[in-house]
N, C-alpha and C positions, 0 to 999 in steps of 0.2 A: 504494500500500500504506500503510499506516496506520502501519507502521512506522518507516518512511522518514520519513511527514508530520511523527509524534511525536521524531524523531531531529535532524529539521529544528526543529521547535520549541524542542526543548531545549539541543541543541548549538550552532545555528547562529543562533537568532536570539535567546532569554532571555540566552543567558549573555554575549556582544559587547554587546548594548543592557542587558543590567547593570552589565558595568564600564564604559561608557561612560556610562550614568549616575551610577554614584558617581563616576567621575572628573572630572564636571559639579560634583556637589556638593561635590566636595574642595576647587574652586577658588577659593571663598571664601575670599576673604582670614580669615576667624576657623578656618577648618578647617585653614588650610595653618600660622596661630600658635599651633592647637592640637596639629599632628601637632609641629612643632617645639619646645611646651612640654616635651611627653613623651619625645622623642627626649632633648632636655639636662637631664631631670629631675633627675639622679642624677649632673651634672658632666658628662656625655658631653657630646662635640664633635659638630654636626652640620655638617660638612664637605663635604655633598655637597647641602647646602641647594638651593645654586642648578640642580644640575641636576635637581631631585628637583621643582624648581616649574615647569622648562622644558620635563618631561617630563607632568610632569600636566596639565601648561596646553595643551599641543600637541601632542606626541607619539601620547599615549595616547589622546583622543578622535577625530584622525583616523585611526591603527592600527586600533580598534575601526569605527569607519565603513567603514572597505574591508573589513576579514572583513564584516562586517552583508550590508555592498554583496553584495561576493563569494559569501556561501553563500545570497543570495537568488537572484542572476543564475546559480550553478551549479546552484540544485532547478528555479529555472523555466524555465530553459536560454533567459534576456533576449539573451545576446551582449553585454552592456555590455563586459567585458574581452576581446574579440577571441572 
């Protein structure tokens, strides 16, 4: 059904391989002294620096890669995850 295909499209594969790609682009070291310029713009503490780089660097581009994985091998029923 065409429904399902577009559902699959949108949901399951645009939107995981777009936050995994700007969380590609974020990793630049000038993106990540940029989001931190603006965080302490205004005196604010950026305090949760370190996990906030640990999670962009790692976290988040493999979490995105298994949904990606996952709702490919769930529309095309591959068996990758058992």
């Amino acid at each position: 059904c065409w429904l399902d295909f577009m559902d699959l499209w949108s949901e399951g594969i645009m939107m995981p391989l777009g936050v995994l790609l700007m969380s590609l682009l974020i990793i630049t070291e000038l993106k990540v002294n940029t989001i931190k310029q603006e965080i302490t713009l205004e005196g604010n503490k950026f305090t949760t620096e370190k996990f906030f780089t640990i999670c962009i660097k790692f976290i988040v581009p493999l979490g995105m890669l298994l949904v990606l994985v996952g709702q490919v091998d769930t529309f095309f029923g591959l068996g990758i995850f058992g």
